[in-house]
TORKOL-4160 file (C-alpha; in steps of 0.2 Angstrom, whole numbers, padded with zeros to 4 digits, m for minus):
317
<pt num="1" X="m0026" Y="m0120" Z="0311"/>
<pt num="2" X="m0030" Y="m0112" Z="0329"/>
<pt num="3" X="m0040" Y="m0129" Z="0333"/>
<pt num="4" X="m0025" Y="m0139" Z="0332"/>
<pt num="5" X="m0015" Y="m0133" Z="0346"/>
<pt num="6" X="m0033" Y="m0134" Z="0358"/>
<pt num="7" X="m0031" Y="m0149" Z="0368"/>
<pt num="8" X="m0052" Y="m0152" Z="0372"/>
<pt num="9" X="m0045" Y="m0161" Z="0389"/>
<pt num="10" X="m0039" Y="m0151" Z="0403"/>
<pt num="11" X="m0040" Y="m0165" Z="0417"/>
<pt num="12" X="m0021" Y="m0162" Z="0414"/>
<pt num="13" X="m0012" Y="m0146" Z="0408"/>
<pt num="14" X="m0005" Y="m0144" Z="0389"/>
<pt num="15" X="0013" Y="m0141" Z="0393"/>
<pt num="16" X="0017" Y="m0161" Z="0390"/>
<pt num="17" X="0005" Y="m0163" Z="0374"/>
<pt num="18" X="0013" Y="m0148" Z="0365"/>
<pt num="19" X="0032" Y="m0154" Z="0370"/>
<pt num="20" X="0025" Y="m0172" Z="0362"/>
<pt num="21" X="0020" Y="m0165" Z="0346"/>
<pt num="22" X="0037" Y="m0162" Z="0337"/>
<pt num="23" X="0041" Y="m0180" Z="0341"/>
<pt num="24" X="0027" Y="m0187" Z="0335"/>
<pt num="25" X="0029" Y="m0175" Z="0319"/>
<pt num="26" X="0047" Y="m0181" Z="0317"/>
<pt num="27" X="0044" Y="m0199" Z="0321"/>
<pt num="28" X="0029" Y="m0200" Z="0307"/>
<pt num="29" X="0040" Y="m0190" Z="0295"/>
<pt num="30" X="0054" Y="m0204" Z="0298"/>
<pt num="31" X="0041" Y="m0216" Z="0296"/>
<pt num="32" X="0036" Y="m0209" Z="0279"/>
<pt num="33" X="0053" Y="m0207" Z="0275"/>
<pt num="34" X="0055" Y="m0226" Z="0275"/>
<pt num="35" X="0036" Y="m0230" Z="0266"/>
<pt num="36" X="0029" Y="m0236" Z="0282"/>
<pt num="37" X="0015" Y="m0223" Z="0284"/>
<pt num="38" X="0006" Y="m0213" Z="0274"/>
<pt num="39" X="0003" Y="m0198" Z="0286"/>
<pt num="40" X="m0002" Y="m0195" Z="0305"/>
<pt num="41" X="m0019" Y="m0199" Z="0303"/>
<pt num="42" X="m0016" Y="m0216" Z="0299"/>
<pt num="43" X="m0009" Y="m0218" Z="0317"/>
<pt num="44" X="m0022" Y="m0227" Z="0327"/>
<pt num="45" X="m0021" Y="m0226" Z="0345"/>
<pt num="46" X="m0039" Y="m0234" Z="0351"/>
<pt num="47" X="m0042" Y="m0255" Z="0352"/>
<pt num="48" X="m0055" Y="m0264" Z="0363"/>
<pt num="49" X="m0040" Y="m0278" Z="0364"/>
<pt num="50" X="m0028" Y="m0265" Z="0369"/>
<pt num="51" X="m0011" Y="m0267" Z="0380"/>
<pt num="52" X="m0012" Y="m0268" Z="0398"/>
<pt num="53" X="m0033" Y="m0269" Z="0399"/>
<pt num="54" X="m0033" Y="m0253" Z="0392"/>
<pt num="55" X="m0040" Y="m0247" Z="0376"/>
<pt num="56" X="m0027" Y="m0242" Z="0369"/>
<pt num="57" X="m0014" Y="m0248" Z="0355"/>
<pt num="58" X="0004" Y="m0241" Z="0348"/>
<pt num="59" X="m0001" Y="m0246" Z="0329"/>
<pt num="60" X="0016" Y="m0240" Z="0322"/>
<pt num="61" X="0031" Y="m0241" Z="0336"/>
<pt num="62" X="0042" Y="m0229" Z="0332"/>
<pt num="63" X="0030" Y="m0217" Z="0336"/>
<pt num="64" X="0030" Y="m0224" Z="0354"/>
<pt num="65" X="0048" Y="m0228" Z="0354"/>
<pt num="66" X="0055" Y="m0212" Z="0351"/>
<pt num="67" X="0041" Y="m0208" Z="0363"/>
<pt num="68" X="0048" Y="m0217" Z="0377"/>
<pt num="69" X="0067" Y="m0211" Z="0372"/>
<pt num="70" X="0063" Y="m0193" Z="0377"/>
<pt num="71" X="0054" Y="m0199" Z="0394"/>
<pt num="72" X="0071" Y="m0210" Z="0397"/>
<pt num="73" X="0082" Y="m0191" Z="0391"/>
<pt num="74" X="0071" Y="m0183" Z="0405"/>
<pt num="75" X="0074" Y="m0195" Z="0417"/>
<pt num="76" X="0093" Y="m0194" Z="0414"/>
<pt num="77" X="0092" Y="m0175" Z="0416"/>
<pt num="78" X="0084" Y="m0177" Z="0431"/>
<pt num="79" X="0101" Y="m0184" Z="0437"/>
<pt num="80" X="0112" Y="m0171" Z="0430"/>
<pt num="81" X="0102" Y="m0158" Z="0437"/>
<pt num="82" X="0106" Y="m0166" Z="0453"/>
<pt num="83" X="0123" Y="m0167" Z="0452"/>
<pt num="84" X="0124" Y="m0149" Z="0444"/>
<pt num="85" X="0114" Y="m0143" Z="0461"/>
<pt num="86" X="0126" Y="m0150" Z="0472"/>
<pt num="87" X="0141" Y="m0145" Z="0464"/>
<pt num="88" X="0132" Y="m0126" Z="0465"/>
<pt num="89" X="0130" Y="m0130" Z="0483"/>
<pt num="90" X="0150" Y="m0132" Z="0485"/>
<pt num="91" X="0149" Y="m0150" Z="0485"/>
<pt num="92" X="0164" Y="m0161" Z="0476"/>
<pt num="93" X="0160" Y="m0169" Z="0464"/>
<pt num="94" X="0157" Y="m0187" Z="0471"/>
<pt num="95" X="0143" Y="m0179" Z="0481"/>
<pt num="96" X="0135" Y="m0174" Z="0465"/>
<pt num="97" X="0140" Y="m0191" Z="0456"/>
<pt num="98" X="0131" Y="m0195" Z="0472"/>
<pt num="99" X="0116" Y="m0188" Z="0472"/>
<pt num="100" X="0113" Y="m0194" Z="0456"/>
<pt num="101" X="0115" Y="m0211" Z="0457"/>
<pt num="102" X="0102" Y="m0212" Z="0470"/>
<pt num="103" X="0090" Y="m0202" Z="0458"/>
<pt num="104" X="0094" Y="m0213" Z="0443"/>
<pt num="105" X="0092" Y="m0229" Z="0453"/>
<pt num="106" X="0077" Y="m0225" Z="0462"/>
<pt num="107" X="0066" Y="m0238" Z="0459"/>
<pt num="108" X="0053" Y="m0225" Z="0457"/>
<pt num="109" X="0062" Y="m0216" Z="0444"/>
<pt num="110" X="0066" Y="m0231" Z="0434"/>
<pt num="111" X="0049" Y="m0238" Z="0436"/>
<pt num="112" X="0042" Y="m0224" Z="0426"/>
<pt num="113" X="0058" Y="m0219" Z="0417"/>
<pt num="114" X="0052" Y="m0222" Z="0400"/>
<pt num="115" X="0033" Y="m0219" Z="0403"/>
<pt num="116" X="0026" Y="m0207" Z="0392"/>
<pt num="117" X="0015" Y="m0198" Z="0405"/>
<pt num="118" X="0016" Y="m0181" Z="0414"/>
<pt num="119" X="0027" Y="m0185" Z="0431"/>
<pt num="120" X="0044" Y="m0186" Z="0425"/>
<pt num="121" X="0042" Y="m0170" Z="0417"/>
<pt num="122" X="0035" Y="m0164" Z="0433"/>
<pt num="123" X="0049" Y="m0168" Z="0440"/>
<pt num="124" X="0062" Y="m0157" Z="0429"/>
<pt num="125" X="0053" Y="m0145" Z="0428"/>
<pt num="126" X="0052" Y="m0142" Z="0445"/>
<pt num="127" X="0069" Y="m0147" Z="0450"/>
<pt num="128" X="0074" Y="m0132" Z="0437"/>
<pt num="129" X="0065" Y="m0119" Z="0443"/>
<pt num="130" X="0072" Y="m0125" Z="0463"/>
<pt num="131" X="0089" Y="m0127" Z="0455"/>
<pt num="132" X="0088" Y="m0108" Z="0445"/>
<pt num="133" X="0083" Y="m0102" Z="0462"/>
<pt num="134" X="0097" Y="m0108" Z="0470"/>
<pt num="135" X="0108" Y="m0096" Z="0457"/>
<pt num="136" X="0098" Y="m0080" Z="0459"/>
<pt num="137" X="0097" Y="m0082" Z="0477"/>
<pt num="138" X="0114" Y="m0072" Z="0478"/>
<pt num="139" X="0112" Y="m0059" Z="0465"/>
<pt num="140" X="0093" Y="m0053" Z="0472"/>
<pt num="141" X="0089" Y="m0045" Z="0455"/>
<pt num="142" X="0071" Y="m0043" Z="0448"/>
<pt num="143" X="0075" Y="m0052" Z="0432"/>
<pt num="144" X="0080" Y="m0069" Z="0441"/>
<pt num="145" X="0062" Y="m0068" Z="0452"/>
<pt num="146" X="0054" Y="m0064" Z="0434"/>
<pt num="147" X="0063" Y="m0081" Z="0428"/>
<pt num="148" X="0060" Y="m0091" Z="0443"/>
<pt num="149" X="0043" Y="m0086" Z="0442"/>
<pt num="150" X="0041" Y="m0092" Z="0424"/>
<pt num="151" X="0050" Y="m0108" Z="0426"/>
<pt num="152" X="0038" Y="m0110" Z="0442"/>
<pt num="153" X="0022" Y="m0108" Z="0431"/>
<pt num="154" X="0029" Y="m0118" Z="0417"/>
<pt num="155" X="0030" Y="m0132" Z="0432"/>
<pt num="156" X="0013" Y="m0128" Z="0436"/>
<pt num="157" X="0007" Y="m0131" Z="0417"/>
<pt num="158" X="0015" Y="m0147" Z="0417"/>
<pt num="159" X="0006" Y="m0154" Z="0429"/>
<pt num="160" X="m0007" Y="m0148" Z="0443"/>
<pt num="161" X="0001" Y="m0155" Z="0459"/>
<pt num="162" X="0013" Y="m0146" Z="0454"/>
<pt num="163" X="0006" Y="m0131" Z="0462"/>
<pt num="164" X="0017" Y="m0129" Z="0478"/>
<pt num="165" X="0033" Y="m0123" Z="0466"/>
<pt num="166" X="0025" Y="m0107" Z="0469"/>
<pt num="167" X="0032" Y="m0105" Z="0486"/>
<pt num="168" X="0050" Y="m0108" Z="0478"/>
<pt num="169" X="0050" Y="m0089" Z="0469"/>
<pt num="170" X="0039" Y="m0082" Z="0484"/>
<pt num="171" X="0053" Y="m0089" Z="0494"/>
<pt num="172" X="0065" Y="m0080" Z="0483"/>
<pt num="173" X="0056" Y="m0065" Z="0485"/>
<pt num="174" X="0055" Y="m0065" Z="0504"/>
<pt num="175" X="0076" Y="m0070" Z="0506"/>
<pt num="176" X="0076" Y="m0053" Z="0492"/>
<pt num="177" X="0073" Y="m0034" Z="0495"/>
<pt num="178" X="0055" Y="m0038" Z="0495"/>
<pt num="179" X="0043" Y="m0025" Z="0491"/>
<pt num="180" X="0025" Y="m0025" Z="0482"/>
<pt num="181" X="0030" Y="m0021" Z="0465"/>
<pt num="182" X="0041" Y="m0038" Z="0467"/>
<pt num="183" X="0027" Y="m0049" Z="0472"/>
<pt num="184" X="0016" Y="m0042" Z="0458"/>
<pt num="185" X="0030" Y="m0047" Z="0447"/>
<pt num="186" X="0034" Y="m0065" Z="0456"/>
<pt num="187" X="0014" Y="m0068" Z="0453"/>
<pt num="188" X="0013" Y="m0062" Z="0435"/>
<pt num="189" X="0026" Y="m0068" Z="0431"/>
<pt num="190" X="0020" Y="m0086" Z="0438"/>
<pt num="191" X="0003" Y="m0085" Z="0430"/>
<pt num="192" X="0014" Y="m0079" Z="0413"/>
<pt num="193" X="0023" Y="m0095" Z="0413"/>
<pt num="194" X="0008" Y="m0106" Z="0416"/>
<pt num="195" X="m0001" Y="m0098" Z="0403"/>
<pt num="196" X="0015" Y="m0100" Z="0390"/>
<pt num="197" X="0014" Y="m0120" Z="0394"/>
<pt num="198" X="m0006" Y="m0120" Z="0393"/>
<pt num="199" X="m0013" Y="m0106" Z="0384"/>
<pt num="200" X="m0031" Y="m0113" Z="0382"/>
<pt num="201" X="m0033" Y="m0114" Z="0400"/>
<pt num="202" X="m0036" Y="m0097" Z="0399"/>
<pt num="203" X="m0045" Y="m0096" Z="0380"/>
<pt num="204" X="m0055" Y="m0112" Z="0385"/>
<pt num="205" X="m0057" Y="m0107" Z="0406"/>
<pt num="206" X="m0076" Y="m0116" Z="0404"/>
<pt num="207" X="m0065" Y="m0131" Z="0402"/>
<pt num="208" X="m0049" Y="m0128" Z="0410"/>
<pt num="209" X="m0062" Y="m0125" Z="0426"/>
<pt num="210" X="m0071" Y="m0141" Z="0425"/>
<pt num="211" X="m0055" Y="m0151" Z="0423"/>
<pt num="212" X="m0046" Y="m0145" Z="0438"/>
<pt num="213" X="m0063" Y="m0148" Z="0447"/>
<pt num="214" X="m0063" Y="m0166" Z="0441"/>
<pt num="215" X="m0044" Y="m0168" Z="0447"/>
<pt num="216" X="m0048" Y="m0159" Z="0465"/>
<pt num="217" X="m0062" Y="m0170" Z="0469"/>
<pt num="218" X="m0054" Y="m0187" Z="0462"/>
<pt num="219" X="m0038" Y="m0183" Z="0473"/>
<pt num="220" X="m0048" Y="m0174" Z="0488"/>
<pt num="221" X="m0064" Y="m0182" Z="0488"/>
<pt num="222" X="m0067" Y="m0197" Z="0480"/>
<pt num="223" X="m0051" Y="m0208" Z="0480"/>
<pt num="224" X="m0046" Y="m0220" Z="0467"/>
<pt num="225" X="m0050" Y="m0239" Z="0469"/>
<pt num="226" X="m0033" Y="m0247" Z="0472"/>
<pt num="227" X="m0023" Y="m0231" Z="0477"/>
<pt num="228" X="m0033" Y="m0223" Z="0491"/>
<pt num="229" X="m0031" Y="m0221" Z="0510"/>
<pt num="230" X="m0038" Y="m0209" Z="0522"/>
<pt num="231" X="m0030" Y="m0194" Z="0523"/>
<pt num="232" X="m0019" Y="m0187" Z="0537"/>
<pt num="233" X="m0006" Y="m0199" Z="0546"/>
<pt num="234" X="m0013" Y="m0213" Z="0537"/>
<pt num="235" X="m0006" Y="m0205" Z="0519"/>
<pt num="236" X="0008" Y="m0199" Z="0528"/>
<pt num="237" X="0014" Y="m0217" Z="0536"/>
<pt num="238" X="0010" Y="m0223" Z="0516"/>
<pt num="239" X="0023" Y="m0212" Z="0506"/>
<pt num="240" X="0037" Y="m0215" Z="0521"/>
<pt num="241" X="0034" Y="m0233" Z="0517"/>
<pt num="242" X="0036" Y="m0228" Z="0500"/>
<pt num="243" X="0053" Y="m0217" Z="0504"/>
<pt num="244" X="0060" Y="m0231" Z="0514"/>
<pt num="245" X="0056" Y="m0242" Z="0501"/>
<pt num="246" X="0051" Y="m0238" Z="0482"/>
<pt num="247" X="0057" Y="m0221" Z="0485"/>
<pt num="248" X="0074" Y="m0220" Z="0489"/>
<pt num="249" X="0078" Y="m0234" Z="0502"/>
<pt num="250" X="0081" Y="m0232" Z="0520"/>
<pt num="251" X="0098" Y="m0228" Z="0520"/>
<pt num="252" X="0098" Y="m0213" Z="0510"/>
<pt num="253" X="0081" Y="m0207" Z="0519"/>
<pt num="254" X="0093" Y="m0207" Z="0533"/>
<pt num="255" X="0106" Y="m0197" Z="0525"/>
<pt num="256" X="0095" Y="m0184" Z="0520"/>
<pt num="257" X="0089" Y="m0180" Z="0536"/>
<pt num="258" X="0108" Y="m0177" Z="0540"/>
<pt num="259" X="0109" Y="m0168" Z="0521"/>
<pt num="260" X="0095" Y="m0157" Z="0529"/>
<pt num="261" X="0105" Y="m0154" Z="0545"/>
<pt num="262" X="0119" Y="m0149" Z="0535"/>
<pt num="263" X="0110" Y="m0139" Z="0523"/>
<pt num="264" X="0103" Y="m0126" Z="0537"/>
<pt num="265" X="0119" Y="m0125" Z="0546"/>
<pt num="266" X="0129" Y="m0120" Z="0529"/>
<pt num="267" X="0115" Y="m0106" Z="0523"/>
<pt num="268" X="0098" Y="m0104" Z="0528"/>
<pt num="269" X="0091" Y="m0097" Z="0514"/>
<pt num="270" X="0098" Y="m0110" Z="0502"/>
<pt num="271" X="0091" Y="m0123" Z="0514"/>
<pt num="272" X="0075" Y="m0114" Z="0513"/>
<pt num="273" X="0075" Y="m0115" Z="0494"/>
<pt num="274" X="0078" Y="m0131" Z="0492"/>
<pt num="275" X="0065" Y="m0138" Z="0506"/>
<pt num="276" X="0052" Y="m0127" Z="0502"/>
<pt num="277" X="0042" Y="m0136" Z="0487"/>
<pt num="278" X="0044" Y="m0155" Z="0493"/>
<pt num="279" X="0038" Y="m0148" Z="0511"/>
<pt num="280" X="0023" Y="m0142" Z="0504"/>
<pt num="281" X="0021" Y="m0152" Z="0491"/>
<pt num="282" X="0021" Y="m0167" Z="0505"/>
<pt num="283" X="0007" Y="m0158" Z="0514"/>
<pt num="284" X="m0004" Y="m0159" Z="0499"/>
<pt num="285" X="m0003" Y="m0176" Z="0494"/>
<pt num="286" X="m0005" Y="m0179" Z="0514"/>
<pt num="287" X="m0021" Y="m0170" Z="0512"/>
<pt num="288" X="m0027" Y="m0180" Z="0496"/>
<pt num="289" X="m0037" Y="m0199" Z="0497"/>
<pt num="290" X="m0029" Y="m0202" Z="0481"/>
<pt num="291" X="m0010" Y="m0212" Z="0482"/>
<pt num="292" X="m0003" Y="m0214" Z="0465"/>
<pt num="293" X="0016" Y="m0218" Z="0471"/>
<pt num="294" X="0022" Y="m0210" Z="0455"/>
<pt num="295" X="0016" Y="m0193" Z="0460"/>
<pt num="296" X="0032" Y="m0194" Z="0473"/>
<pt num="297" X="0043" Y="m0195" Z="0460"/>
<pt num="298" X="0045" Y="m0174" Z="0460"/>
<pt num="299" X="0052" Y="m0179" Z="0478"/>
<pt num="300" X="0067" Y="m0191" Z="0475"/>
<pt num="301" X="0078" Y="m0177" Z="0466"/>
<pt num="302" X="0076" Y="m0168" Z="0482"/>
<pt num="303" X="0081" Y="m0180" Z="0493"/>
<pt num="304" X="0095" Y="m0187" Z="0485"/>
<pt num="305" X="0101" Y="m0169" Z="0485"/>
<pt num="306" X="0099" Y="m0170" Z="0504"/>
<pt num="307" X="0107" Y="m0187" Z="0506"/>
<pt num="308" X="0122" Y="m0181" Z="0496"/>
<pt num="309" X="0123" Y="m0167" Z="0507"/>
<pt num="310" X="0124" Y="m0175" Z="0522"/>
<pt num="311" X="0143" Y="m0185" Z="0519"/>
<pt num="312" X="0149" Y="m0170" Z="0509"/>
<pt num="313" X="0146" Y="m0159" Z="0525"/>
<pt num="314" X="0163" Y="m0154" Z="0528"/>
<pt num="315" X="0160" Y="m0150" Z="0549"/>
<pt num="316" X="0157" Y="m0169" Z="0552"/>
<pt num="317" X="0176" Y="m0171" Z="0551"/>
């Protein structure tokens, strides 16, 4: 029925619960196969004794297993999106071998490779539409801002913080033989693709409202015990503490700044494209009380494009 594709939470957008459901479907139909269940609604997911002091309890594995294998494929992608964006960028190919090892070992990224929650797929889907962008920068045509757009909203609809992609097909618009009829397409095309990854944001908006409510104020306002500091240059100084640490390490923060360099001397507007989301991005998590390091992990594919850059610069020689 209708009712089943309705989440009935919108503290977080759909686009991550409706990717989950065929894997849940498969893994209960393998389970099945083999006599283990009898059907899904035998799958508990509620105990008071639950793992990690929460209520909650994986009663048949292999539902959680194969779970936790499609969070480890999107963080593998995550890796080969680098390397494939380097190697659009003109790099050789031990730039983008690079580049992706310093995604795949970030201790972010491993730290929440196999979780099943909404960041990592954040992060692809972000990095995708940035990565599309950088191959319809040079053809300028209305179908690659209608795409970008799309792959912008479906960003969007994966999670809200992911809100800043926007500027990546504006930017594309800007760099292209901007006119009004374009920006209209850029934004209905951006609100198309968030509505194809949460289409009861819209059927439900009552809901979808007072979520994104509750996720501004507990971000903006109210913090989170354990993960808070005051916005500003203290949040600032707390996620380049992260990046020299958790993030990427200190030595390929370094390179990126050298990456970002190289980048703007090689083509502006590609520089522009690739800097434009985790610049803004950074501003709003600077402007939020609310820490959780795992909300940086969108920016790590960035800068290990920007670290890989900066050896591969061929001017340094």
């Amino acid at each position: 029925s209708q009712s089943r594709y309705d989440p009935h939470y919108f503290n977080k957008p759909a686009l991550h619960l409706y990717l989950r459901m065929p894997i849940v479907y498969a893994s209960v139909a393998w389970e099945r196969l083999h006599g283990r269940i009898g059907g899904i609604k035998e799958i508990r997911t509620r105990d008071p004794y639950g793992i990690g002091r929460y209520a909650f309890t994986p009663s048949h594995p292999t539902v959680l297993i194969w779970n936790r294998m499609v969070s480890v494929a999107w963080s593998a992608l995550l890796a080969v999106l680098v390397c494939s964006a380097l190697i659009q960028l003109g790099k050789p190919l031990w730039a983008g071998l690079f580049g992706a090892a310093i995604t795949i070992f970030s201790p972010e990224v491993l730290k929440n490779s196999y979780v099943i929650g909404v960041d990592t797929l954040m992060g692809l889907t972000c990095l995708t539409c940035v990565v599309y962008a950088l191959f319809a920068i040079h053809s300028s045509s209305i179908s690659g801002l209608i795409i970008c757009g799309i792959l912008a909203g479906l960003a969007g609809a994966s999670k809200y913080n992911a809100a800043p992609i926007v500027a990546v097909p504006l930017v594309l618009w800007w760099f292209s033989n901007r006119s009004g009829k374009k920006l209209a397409l850029v934004i209905g095309s951006i609100g198309s693709g968030f509505l194809l990854g949460a289409p009861y944001s819209l059927i439900s908006f009552r809901e979808f409202y007072q979520g994104v409510s509750y996720e501004i104020w507990h971000y903006g306002v109210a913090g989170h015990q354990g993960n808070s500091t005051e916005r500003g240059i203290p949040q600032l100084l707390f996620y380049i503490r992260w990046l020299l640490n958790d993030g990427v390490g200190s030595c390929a923060s370094i390179l990126a700044l050298t990456g970002i360099y190289a980048l703007f001397r090689l083509d502006r507007r590609v520089a522009t494209i690739l800097i434009a989301f985790p610049l803004c991005y950074v501003a709003l998590m600077v402007l939020q009380k609310t820490n959780f390091t795992r909300n940086m992990l969108v920016i790590v594919p960035f800068v290990s494009i920007y670290a890989a850059s900066g050896p591969a610069y061929r001017d340094w020689e």
